[in-house]
C-alpha positions as CSV (number, residue, x, y, z in Angstrom):
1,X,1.5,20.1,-34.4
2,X,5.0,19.4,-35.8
3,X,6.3,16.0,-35.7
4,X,10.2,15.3,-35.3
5,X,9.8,11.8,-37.4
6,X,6.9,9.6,-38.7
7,X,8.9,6.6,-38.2
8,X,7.6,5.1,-35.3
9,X,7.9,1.3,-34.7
10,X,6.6,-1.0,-32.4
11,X,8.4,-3.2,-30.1
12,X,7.1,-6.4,-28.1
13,X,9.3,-5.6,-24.5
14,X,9.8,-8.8,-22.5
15,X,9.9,-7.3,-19.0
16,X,11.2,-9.6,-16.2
17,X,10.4,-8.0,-12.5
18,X,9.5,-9.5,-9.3
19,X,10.1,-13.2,-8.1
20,X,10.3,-14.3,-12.1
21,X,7.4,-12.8,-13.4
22,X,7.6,-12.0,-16.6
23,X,5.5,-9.0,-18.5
24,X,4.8,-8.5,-22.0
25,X,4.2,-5.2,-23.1
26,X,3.8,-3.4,-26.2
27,X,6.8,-0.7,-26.5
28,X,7.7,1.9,-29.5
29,X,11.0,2.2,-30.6
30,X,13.1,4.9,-30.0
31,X,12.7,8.2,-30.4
32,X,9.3,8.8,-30.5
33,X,7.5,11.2,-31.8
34,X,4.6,11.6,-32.7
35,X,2.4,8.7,-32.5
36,X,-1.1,9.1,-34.0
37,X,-4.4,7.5,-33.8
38,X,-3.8,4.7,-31.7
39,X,-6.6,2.4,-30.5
40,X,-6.5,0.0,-27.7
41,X,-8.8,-2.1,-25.6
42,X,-7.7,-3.2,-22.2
43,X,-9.4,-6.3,-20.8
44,X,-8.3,-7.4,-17.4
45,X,-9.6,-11.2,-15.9
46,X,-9.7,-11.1,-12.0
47,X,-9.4,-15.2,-12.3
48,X,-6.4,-15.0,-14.2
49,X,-4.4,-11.7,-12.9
50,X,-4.0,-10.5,-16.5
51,X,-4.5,-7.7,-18.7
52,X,-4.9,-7.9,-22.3
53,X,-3.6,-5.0,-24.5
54,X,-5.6,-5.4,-27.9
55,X,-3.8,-2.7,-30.3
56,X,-5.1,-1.4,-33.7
57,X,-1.7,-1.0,-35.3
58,X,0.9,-3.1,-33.1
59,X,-0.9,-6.8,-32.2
60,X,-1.7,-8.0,-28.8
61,X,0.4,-8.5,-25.4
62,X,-0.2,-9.1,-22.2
63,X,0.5,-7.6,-18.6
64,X,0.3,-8.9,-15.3
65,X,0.7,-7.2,-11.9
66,X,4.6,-5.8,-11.0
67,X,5.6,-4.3,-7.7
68,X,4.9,-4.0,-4.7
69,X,2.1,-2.1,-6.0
70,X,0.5,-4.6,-8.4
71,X,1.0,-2.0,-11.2
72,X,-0.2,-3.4,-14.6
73,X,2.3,-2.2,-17.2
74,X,0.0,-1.5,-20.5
75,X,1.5,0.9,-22.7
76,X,5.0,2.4,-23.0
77,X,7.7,4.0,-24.9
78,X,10.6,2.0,-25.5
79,X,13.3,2.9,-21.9
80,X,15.6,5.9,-21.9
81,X,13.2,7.8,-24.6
82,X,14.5,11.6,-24.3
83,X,12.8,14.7,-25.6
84,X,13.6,15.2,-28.7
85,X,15.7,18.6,-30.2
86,X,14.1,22.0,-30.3
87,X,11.0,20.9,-28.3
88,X,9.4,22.7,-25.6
89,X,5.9,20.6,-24.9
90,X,4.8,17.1,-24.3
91,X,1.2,16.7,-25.8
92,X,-1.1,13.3,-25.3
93,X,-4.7,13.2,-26.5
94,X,-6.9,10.5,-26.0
95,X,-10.5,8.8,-25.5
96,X,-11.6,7.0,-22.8
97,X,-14.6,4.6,-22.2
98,X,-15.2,1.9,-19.3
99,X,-18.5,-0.8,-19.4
100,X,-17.6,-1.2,-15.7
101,X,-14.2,0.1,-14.8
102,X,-15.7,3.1,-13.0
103,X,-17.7,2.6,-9.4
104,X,-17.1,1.1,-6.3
105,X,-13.9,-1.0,-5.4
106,X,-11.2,1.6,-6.3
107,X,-8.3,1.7,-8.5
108,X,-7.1,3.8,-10.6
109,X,-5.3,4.3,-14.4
110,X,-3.0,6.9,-15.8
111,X,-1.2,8.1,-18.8
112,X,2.0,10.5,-17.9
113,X,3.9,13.0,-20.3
114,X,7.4,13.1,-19.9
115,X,8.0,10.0,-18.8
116,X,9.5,6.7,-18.8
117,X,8.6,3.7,-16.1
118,X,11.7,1.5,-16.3
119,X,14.9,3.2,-15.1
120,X,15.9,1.9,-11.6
121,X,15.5,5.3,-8.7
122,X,16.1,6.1,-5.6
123,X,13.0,3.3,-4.4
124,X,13.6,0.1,-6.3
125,X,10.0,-0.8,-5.9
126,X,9.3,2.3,-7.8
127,X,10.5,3.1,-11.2
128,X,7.6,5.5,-12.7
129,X,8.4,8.8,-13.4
130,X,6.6,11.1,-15.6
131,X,3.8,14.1,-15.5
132,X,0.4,13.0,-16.0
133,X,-3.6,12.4,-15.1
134,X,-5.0,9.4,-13.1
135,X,-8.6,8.6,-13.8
136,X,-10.5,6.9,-10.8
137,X,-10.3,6.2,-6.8
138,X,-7.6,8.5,-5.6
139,X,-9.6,9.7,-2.9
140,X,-7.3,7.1,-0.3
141,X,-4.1,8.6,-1.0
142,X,-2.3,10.1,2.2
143,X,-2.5,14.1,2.4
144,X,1.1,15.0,3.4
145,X,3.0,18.0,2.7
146,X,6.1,17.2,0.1
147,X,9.5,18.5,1.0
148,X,10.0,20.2,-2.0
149,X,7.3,22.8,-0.8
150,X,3.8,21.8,-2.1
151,X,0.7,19.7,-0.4
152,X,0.2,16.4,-1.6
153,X,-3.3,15.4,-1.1
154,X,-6.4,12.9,-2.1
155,X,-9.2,13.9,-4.2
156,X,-12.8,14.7,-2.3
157,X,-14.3,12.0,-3.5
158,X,-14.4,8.6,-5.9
159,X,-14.0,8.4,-9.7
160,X,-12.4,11.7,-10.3
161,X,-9.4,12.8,-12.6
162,X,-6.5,14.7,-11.0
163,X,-2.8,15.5,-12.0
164,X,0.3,13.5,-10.7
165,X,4.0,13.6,-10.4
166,X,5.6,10.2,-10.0
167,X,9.1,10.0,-9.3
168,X,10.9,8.4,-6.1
169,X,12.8,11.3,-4.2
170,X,15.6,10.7,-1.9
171,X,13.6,14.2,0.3
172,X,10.4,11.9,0.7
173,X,9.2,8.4,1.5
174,X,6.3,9.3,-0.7
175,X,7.2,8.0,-4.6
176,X,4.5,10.2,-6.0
177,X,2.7,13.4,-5.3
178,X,-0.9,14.3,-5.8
179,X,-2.6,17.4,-6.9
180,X,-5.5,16.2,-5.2
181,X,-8.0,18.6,-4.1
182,X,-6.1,21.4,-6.1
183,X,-6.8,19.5,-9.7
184,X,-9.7,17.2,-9.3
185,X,-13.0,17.7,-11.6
186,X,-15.9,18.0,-10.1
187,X,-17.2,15.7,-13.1
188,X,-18.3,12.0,-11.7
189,X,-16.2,10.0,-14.0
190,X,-19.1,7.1,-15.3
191,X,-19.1,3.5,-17.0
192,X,-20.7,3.9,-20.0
193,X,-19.7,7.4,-20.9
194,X,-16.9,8.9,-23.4
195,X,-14.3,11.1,-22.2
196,X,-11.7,12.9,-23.4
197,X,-8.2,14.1,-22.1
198,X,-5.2,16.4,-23.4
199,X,-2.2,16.4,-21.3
200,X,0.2,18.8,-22.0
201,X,4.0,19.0,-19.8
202,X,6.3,21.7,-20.2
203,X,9.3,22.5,-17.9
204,X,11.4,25.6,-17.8
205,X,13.8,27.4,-15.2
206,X,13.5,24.5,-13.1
207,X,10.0,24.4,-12.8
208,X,7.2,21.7,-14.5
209,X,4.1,23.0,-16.1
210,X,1.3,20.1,-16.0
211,X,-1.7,21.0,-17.2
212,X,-5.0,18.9,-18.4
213,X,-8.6,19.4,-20.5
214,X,-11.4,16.9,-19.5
215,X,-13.8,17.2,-22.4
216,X,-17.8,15.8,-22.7
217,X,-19.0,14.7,-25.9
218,X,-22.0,17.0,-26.9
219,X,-24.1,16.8,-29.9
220,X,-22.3,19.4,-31.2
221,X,-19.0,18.0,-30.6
222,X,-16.3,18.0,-27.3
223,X,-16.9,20.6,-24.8
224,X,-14.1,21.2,-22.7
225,X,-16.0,20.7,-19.1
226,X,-12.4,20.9,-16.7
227,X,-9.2,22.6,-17.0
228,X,-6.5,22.5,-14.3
229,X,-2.7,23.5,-14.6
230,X,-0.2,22.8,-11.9
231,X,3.4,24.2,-11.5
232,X,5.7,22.6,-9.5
233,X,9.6,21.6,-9.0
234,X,10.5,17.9,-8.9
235,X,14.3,18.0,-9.0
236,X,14.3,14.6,-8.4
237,X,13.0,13.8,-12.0
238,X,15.4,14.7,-15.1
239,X,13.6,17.7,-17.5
240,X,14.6,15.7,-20.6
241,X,12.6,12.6,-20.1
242,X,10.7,11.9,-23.4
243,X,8.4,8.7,-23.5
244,X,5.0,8.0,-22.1
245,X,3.2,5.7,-20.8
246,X,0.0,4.3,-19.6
247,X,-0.7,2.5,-16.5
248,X,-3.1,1.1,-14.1
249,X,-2.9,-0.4,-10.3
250,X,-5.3,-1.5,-7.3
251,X,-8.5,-2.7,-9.2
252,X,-8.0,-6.0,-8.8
253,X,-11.2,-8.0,-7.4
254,X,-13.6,-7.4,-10.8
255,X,-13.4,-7.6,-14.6
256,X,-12.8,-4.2,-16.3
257,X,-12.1,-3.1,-19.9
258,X,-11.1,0.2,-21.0
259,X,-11.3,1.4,-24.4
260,X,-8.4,4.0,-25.4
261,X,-9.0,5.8,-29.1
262,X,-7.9,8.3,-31.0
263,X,-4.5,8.6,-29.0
264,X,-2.1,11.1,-30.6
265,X,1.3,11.8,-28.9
266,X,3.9,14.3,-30.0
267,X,6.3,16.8,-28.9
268,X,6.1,20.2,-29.8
C-alpha cells in the first residue's frame, strides 16, 4: 500500500438540503489519501429520525434523513475529492457488525470507492455517485435493463451484499444500477456476526472495474467466503472522482447500530 500523504484532517460539514434541514456530518479534508484505522459506531433512534456518528479519531455528528430517498449521510470525503497523481486503484477495507440492523424490515447501507455524494447531476434528488457494496435488503430493487448495455437487477433474496453503481444518467430514469443477481453472496448477512469487506475500483479505457471480498472470521483468522468483480461503462460518472463515502437509506421503523472498524482507505 503506498500512501500519497498522511495528512489527513477532519472536517465537521454543515450540509443544508431539503425544506431546511440541516445535516451534520463528519468530512476529511481534501485530498485524501489514505485514511487508516478508523472506528465508528452508528446509532440510529426511530423516535427521533437521527443517526449518531460516534468516531474514534474525529468526535461525534449527527445525520438525519435527505432526499427524496431519506438517505442518512454518515461518512464522507470532503466534496470535489479527485484521485490523486499516479494512482490506478481505489482500496476500502473495513469491519462490520449489527446487534439488530440485519432481519426483517429492509434497508440497506453502503460504502462506494470512487466517489463523492454532493455535486448537483443530472437528477437533483440524486447526487451519489461512486462504485461500491450495499449490505442488506436489495432484493425490492426494479430489474430493468440499463441503456448503457448491462441488466440491472435485485438480489434473490434479503440481507445480502451486492455491488452498485450510483450516478444519475441523462440515458436512464434509474439513478443507480444493481449487480444484483450477478454479484450477490450467497452468505445470509446476520445480527450479531463480524464481517469483513475490501472494495477495490479501477477504471481504464472507459471501462470501471468493481470488484469486492466478503470475509468470515475463523479461528484461524479471515477467510475470504465471496468474491465478485463487475466491469462496466458508466459514462455518466467522471473516472477521476476520488472520495468515499458511507451511506445508509430505507430502515426507518426500528433502532439499529452498526459498528464500522478497522477502516483503511487509500489509493494505490
Amino acid at each position: 500500500m503506498h500512501s500519497v500523504t498522511n495528512r489527513t484532517r477532519f472536517q465537521s460539514w454543515l450540509h443544508a438540503r431539503y425544506a431546511c434541514v440541516m445535516l451534520l456530518i463528519g468530512l476529511f479534508a481534501s485530498p485524501l489519501s489514505h485514511a487508516q484505522g478508523l472506528n465508528y459506531t452508528i446509532t440510529y433512534q426511530a423516535s427521533t429520525g437521527r443517526a449518531t456518528v460516534v468516531s474514534s479519531q474525529y468526535g461525534t455528528w449527527q445525520a438525519v434523513p435527505s432526499g427524496p430517498w431519506g438517505v442518512l449521510h454518515l461518512i464522507s470525503t470532503a466534496p470535489g475529492t479527485q484521485q490523486p497523481p499516479n494512482t490506478t486503484r481505489h482500496v476500502v477495507q473495513f469491519d462490520v457488525m449489527s446487534p439488530n440492523y440485519f432481519g426483517t424490515g429492509g434497508g440497506h447501507f453502503g460504502l462506494f470507492s470512487r466517489a463523492d455524494m454532493y455535486t448537483q447531476t443530472y437528477d437533483p434528488g440524486y447526487p451519489y455517485r461512486g462504485h461500491g457494496v450495499i449490505l442488506g435488503d436489495v432484493s425490492a430493487y426494479p430489474n430493468f435493463n440499463h441503456p448503457y448495455g448491462y441488466p440491472c437487477t435485485q438480489t434473490p433474496a434479503q440481507n445480502r451484499i451486492a455491488i452498485e453503481v450510483a450516478g444519475a444518467s441523462p440515458v436512464s430514469s434509474q439513478p443507480n444500477c444493481v449487480f444484483g443477481q450477478e454479484t450477490y453472496s450467497p452468505q445470509v448477512l446476520t445480527n450479531g456476526a463480524w464481517y469483513r469487506v475490501r472494495l477495490v475500483s479501477g477504471y481504464s479505457n472507459g471501462q470501471y472495474q468493481t470488484s469486492y471480498s466478503l470475509y468470515l472470521p475463523t479461528w484461524v483468522g479471515w477467510l475470504e467466503y465471496t468474491q465478485r468483480t463487475k466491469t462496466y461503462a458508466y459514462p455518466a460518472l467522471p473516472s477521476n472522482l476520488g472520495g468515499w463515502f458511507f451511506a445508509e437509506t430505507f430502515k426507518r421503523s426500528t433502532d439499529w447500530t452498526l459498528y464500522v472498524t478497522n477502516l483503511d482507505a487509500h489509493w494505490e
